[in-house]
Structures are given as structure tokens and as C-alpha cells.
C-alpha positions as CSV (number, residue, x, y, z in Angstrom):
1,X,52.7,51.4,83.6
2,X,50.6,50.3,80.7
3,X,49.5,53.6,80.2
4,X,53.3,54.5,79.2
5,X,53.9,51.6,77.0
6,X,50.6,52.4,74.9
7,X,51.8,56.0,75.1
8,X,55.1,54.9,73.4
9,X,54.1,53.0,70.9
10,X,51.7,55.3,69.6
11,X,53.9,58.1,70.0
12,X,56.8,55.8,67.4
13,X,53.8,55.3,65.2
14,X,53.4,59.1,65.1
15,X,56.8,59.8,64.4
16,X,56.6,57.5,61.4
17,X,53.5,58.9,60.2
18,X,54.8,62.8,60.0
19,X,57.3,62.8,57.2
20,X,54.7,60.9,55.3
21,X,52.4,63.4,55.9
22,X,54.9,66.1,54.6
23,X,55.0,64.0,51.5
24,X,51.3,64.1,51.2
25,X,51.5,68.0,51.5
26,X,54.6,68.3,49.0
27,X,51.9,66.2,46.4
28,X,48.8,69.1,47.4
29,X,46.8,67.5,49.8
30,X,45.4,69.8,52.5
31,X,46.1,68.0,55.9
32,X,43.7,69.8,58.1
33,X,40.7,68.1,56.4
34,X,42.6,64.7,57.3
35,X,41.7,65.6,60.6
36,X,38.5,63.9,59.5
37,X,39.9,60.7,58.8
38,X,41.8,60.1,62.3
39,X,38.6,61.2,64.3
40,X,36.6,59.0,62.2
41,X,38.6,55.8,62.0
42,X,39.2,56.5,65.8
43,X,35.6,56.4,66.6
44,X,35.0,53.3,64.4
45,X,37.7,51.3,66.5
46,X,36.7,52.3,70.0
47,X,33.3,50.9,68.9
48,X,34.0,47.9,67.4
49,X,37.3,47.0,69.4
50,X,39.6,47.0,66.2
51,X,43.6,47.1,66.7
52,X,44.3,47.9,63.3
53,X,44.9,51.9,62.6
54,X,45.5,54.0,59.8
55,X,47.7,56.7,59.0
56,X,49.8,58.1,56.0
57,X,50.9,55.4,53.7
58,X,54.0,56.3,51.3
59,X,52.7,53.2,49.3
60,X,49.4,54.9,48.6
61,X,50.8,58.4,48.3
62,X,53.3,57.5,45.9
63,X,51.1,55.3,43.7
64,X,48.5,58.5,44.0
65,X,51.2,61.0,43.0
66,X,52.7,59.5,40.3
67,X,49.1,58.5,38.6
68,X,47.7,62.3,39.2
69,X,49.1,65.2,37.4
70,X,47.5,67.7,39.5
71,X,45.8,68.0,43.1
72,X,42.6,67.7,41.7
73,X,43.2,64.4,39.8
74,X,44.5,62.9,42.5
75,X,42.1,63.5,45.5
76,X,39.1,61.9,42.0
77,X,41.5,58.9,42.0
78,X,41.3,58.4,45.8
79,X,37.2,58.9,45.7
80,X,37.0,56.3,43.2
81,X,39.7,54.0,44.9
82,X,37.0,54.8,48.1
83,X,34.1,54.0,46.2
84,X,35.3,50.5,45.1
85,X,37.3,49.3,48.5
86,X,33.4,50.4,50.0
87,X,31.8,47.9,47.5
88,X,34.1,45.4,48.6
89,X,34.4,46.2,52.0
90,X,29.9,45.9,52.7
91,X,30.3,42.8,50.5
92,X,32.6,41.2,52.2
93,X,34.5,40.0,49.3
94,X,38.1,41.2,50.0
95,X,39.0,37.7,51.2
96,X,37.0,36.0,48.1
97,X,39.3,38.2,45.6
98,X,42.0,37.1,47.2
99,X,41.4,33.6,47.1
100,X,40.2,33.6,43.8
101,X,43.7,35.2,42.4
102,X,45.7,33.1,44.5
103,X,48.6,34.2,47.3
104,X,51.2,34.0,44.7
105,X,49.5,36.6,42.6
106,X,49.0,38.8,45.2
107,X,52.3,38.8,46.9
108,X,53.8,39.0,43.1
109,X,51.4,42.5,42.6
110,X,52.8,43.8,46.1
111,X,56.9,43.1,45.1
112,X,56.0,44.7,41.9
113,X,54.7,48.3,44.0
114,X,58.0,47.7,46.4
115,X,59.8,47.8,42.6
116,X,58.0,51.2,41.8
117,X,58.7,52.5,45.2
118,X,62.3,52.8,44.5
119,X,62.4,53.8,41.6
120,X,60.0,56.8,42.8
121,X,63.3,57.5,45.2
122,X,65.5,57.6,42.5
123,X,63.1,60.0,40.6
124,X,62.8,62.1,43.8
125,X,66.7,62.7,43.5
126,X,66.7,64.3,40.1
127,X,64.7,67.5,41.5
128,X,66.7,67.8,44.9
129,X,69.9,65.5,44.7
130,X,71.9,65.9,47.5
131,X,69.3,65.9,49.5
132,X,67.7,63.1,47.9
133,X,70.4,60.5,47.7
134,X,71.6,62.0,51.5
135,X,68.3,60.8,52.4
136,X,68.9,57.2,50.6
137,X,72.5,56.8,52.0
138,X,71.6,57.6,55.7
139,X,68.3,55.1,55.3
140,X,70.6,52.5,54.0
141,X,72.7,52.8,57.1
142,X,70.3,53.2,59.7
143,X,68.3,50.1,58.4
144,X,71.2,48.1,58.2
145,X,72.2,48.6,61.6
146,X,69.2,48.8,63.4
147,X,66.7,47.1,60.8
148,X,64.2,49.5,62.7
149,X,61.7,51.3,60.5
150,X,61.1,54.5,62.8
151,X,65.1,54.8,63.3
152,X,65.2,54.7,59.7
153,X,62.5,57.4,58.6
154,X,63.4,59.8,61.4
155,X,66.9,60.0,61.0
156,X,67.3,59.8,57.3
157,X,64.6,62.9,56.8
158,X,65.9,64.7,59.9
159,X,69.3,64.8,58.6
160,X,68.4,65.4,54.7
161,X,66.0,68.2,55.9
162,X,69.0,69.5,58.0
163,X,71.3,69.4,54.9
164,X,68.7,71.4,53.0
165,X,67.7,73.5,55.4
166,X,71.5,74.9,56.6
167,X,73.4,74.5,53.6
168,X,71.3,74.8,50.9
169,X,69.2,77.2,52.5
170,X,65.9,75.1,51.8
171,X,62.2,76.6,52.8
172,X,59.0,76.0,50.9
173,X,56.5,77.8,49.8
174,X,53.6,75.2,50.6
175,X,50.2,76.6,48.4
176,X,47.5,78.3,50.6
177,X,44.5,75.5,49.9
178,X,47.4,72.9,51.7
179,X,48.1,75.0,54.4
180,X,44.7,76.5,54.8
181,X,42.5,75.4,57.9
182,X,39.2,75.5,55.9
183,X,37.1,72.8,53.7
184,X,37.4,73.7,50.3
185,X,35.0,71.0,48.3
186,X,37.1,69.2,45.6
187,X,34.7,68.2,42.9
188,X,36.0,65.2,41.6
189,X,36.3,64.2,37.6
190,X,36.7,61.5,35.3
191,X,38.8,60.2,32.9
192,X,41.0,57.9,31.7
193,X,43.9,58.4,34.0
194,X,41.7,59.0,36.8
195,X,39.7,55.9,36.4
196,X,43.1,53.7,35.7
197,X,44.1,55.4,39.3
198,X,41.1,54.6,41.1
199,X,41.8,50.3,39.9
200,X,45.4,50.7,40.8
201,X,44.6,52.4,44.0
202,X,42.0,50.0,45.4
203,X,44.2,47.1,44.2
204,X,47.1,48.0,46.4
205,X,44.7,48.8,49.0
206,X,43.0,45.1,48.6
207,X,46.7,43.8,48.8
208,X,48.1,45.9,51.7
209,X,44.7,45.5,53.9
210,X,45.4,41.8,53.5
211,X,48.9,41.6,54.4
212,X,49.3,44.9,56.3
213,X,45.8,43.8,58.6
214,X,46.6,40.7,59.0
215,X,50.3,41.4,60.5
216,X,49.3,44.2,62.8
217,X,46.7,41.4,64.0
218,X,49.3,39.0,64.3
219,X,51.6,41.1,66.1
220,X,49.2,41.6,69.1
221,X,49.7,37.7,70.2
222,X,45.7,37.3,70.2
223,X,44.5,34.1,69.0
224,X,42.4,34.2,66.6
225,X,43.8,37.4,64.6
226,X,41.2,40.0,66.0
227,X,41.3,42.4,62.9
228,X,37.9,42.3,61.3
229,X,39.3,43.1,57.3
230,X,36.0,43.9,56.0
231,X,35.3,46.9,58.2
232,X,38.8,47.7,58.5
233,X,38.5,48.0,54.3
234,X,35.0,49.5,55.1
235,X,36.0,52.6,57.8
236,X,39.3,53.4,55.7
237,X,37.7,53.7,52.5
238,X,34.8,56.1,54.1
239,X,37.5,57.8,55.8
240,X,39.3,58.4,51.9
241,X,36.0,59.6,50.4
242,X,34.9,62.1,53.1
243,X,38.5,64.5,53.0
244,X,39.4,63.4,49.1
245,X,35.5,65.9,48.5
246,X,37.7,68.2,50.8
247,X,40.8,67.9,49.1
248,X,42.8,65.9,52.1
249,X,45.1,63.5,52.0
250,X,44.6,59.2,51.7
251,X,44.8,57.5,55.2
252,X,45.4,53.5,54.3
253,X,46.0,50.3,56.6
254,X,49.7,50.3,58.1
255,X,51.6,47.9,59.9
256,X,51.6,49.4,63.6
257,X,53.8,49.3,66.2
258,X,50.9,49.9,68.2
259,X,49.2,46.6,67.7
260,X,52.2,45.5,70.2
261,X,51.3,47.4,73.2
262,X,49.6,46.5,76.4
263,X,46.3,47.9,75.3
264,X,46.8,47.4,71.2
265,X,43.2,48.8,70.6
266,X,43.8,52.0,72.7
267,X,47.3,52.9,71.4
268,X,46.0,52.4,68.2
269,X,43.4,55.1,69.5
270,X,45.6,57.0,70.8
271,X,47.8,57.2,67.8
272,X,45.0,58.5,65.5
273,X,43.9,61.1,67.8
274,X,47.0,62.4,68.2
275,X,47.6,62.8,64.9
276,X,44.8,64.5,64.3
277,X,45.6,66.8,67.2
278,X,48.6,67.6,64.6
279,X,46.4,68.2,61.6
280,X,43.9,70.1,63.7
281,X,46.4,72.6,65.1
282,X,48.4,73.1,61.9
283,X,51.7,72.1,63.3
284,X,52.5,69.7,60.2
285,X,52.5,72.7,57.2
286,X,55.3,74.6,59.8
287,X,57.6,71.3,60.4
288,X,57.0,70.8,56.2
289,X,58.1,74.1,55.0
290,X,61.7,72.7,56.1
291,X,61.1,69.2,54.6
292,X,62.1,68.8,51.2
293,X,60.1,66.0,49.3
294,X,63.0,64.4,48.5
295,X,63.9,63.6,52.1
296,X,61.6,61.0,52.4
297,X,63.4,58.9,49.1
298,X,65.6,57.5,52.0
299,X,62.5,55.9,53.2
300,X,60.9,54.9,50.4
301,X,63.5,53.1,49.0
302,X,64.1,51.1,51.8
303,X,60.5,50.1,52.1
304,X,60.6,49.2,48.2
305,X,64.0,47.2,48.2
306,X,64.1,45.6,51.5
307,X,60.8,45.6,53.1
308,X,58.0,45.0,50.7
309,X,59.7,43.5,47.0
310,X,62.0,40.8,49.2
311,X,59.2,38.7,51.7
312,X,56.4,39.4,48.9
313,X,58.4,38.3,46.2
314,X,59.7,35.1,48.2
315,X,55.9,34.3,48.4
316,X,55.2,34.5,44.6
317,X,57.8,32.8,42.9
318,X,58.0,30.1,45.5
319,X,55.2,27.7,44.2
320,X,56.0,25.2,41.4
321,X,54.5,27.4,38.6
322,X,56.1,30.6,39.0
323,X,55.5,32.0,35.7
324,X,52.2,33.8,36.0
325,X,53.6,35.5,39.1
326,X,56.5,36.6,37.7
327,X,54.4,38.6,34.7
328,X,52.1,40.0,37.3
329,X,55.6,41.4,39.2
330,X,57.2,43.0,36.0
331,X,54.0,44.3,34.9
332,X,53.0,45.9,38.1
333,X,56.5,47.4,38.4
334,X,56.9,48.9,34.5
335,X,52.9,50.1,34.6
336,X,50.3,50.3,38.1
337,X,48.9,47.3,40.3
338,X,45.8,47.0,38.2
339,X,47.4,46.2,35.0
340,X,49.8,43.7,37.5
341,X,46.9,42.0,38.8
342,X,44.2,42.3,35.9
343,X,47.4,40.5,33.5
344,X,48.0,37.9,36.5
345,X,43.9,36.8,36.6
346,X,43.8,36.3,33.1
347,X,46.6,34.3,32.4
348,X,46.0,32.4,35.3
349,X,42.2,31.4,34.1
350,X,42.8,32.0,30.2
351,X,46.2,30.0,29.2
352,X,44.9,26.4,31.0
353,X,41.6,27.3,29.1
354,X,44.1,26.9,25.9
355,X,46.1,24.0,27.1
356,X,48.9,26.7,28.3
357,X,48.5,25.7,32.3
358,X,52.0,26.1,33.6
């Protein structure tokens, strides 16, 4: 009965996966070139044995979203996010930044994106509010009692959507290049906004692929963690570049339920391709013209207040000089991870360098 289990487990990971794809389409990503990313990743763990997937990541959308100010700013922040997390990846040097900032730093740049998380979910409910804070009141409730992600993402946008859908009459009017199942070539551009995006991006990526990797390894019992971080950082960020020149949406590292199953590397597999079975088809833009993008602020602000800020910020301001981290949080929170972690580096190697050490 393996072969059920793995089914299962891939099949939760799905379901999580979906409304986040919905909020990649509300922010103008096309999903069908996505389809790209899945197959691709797909093929890169069935050669190399990896248990760590990708799929939608709210953390990378919202970051995306709220950086961009239109589709085709976004998809030239996720190229240049690519472009660096593929330096780093080849170069194995994702574990040297790391260890170079410090854990505290780190962990103190991720609580500060759980901050902006939430207060992306209270922004969502200013365009839709009912069905925005619905969507916050049922995740609340849901995560309290069952402390399940899926349970929490499922029923709080199922029941928002339904809200929207029946009594406010809800349907949208997705645009034709997100719907389309086509490649249209996104050229990307440059500038100031664009290039702040792509730093932010690949630093939330660094911090996610580290902590997010790690745990999916960790949950697979295997000793020693069996997730290679360098190609996983490698494969997603090729993944990113290919469908952001197509317009598609960011795939990042998750944690996966899948990583717990009998066979963690084929339900991980199994996940992908199933996914991009959904992409491929074009059943996502038809479940999406009755998803609101506020239905997934339940979900978000549950991943910013309770999943993400508390264990991350635990980490930071645990050590006996707590200071450093604590900037690196607020800043991250008020402006982007860059300006969080680039503020954290220097203060950590310029204020001893002035007989500040704290």
C-alpha cells in the first residue's frame, strides 16, 4: 500500500499548492508556462534522487507582488532573483553565506518576511473585505484546532470563495496572456525597483532553501539529511528563469508533506507532475475565476503570525547579543529582505570594527 500513501501525500501537497497558484494568477502570471517548471524540477529529482520539491510559494509571490507594479516587472525581478540563486547555487556558497551572517541573522531576516506576510493579509482586505477577513477568521480557527496547514488553506479559501461566489456574486475576469495556453516571451527590464526585487527575492530564497530544505530533509527520518541544497538552489532557480522569459509564475523550495511518505523522492515526483498536469490542461484559470485574491489572506496570515515570525524569531533573539538581529527583523518587516539582511551584515562586521561589538 505504499503506492497509496505516496499518492496521499502528494495529493495534500497539491491541494496546498492550488490556491497559491490562484494567487499567482490574481498577480499576472500565466500558469501554463509553469508547466515548465514542475516537468523540469521533476526530471532533475528522479535523476539525482532529491526529496525536496517545489511548488507555489505565497512567501515568494507576495514578496514578488508587492515589489512589482506590473506583470512585466515582476516576472524581470524573478529572472534576476534566478540569475543570482544560479550563481550561488554552481558555486556552492549558499551554506558559506549563511555561515558568514550567522543563524541569528538569518532567522531574524525570515520573522521579519512572516511580519510582511500579515500585513499583505490585512492589505488584501481593503479591496475585498468580507471576503478577506472571512478568509482570516476561518484560518484562525482551523489552525487552532487542527494546527494542520492543508486543513487551514483549503477550508479558509473554500469557504471565502463560497462567500464571494453566492452572495456577493464574485467571478473574475482573469486577462487572456494568464489564461492563454501559449508562450508569450516576457523581455525582461531593469531598474531600480526591479533590481532591489531581484536582492530581496534571492535573499528569501537563500533563507527559505536553508530552512525550508533542510526540514523537508529532516522530515524523511534519513540520516544524514539527503537534500543536496546546492542543486536544489541550482534546479529551482533554472526552473524561475525558463517561464519568468515566458511570463509564468515563481516555483520556490516548500516544506512538503511529501518528504514523509513511503517513497519521499517519488511523491515528491509525483506531486510535481501532477501539478503540471493542472497547468497543462488549464483546469487552474477555471477553479480561479471563482477565487478571489483575498481568499488566500486567511492563509497568509497564518503562515506570517504563527508559522514563520514565531520559531524564526525564537532563533534570532535567543543568543546573548540580540541587538543586531533585532534591526535585521524590523528592517526586513518595514522595507524587503535585502535591506533586512544587507543592514544585519554590516552592523555585525562594522560596529565591533568601531568598538560597538554588542
Amino acid at each position: 500500500m505504499h503506492w497509496l500513501a505516496d499518492f496521499l501525500a502528494a495529493f495534500g501537497v497539491v491541494l496546498n499548492g492550488i490556491p497559491q497558484g490562484i494567487m499567482a494568477m490574481t498577480l499576472g502570471f500565466a500558469v501554463f508556462p509553469t508547466t515548465f517548471s514542475f516537468l523540469f524540477v521533476s526530471g532533475i529529482n528522479g535523476v539525482f534522487g532529491s526529496v525536496a520539491p517545489i511548488s507555489f510559494q505565497a512567501e515568494s509571490l507576495a514578496l514578488t507582488g508587492n515589489l512589482g507594479d506590473s506583470i512585466r516587472e515582476r516576472t524581470s525581478i524573478i529572472f534576476g532573483g534566478s540569475l543570482i540563486m544560479i550563481v550561488i547555487g554552481a558555486t556552492g556558497s549558499l551554506t558559506k553565506i549563511v555561515s558568514v551572517l550567522g543563524n541569528n541573522i538569518m532567522a531574524a531576516m525570515m520573522a521579519g518576511v512572516g511580519i510582511m506576510l500579515a500585513k499583505i493579509a490585512i492589505q488584501m482586505t481593503k479591496s475585498e473585505k468580507w471576503t478577506g477577513w472571512i478568509s482570516i477568521a476561518v484560518a484562525s480557527i482551523t489552525y487552532l484546532l487542527t494546527k494542520d496547514l492543508v486543513w487551514t488553506i483549503v477550508l479558509s479559501v473554500v469557504l471565502s470563495s463560497c462567500y464571494a461566489t453566492f452572495v456577493e456574486h464574485y467571478r473574475a475576469e482573469l486577462p487572456a496572456y494568464v489564461t492563454a495556453r501559449k508562450f508569450n516571451f516576457m523581455k525582461p527590464m531593469i531598474n531600480l525597483r526591479i533590481i532591489r526585487g531581484a536582492l530581496s527575492l534571492a535573499c528569501l530564497n537563500i533563507g527559505a532553501n536553508i530552512s525550508y530544505g533542510l526540514i523537508t530533509g529532516q522530515m524523511t527520518g534519513i540520516k544524514p539529511n539527503p537534500v543536496n541544497l546546492n542543486l536544489l538552489t541550482s534546479a529551482q532557480a533554472l526552473a524561475d528563469m525558463g517561464t519568468s522569459l515566458l511570463g509564468g509564475a515563481p516555483v520556490e523550495t516548500i516544506i512538503s508533506a511529501t518528504a514523509s511518505a513511503p517513497e519521499p523522492v517519488l511523491a515528491g515526483i509525483l506531486m510535481m507532475l501532477i501539478m503540471a498536469l493542472i497547468l497543462f490542461a488549464g483546469w487552474l484559470p477555471k477553479i480561479g475565476k471563482y477565487v478571489p485574491s483575498a481568499s488566500i489572506a486567511g492563509f497568509l496570515f497564518i503562515l506570517g503570525t504563527v508559522v514563520t515570525f514565531p520559531e524564526n524569531a525564537v532563533t534570532a533573539l535567543s543568543g546573548s547579543n540580540s541587538l543586531i538581529p533585532a534591526v535585521t527583523l524590523v528592517v526586513t518587516a518595514v522595507f524587503d529582505p535585502f535591506a533586512g539582511l544587507m543592514t544585519g551584515g554590516v552592523l555585525k562586521f562594522v560596529l565591533p570594527l568601531i568598538g560597538l561589538g554588542v
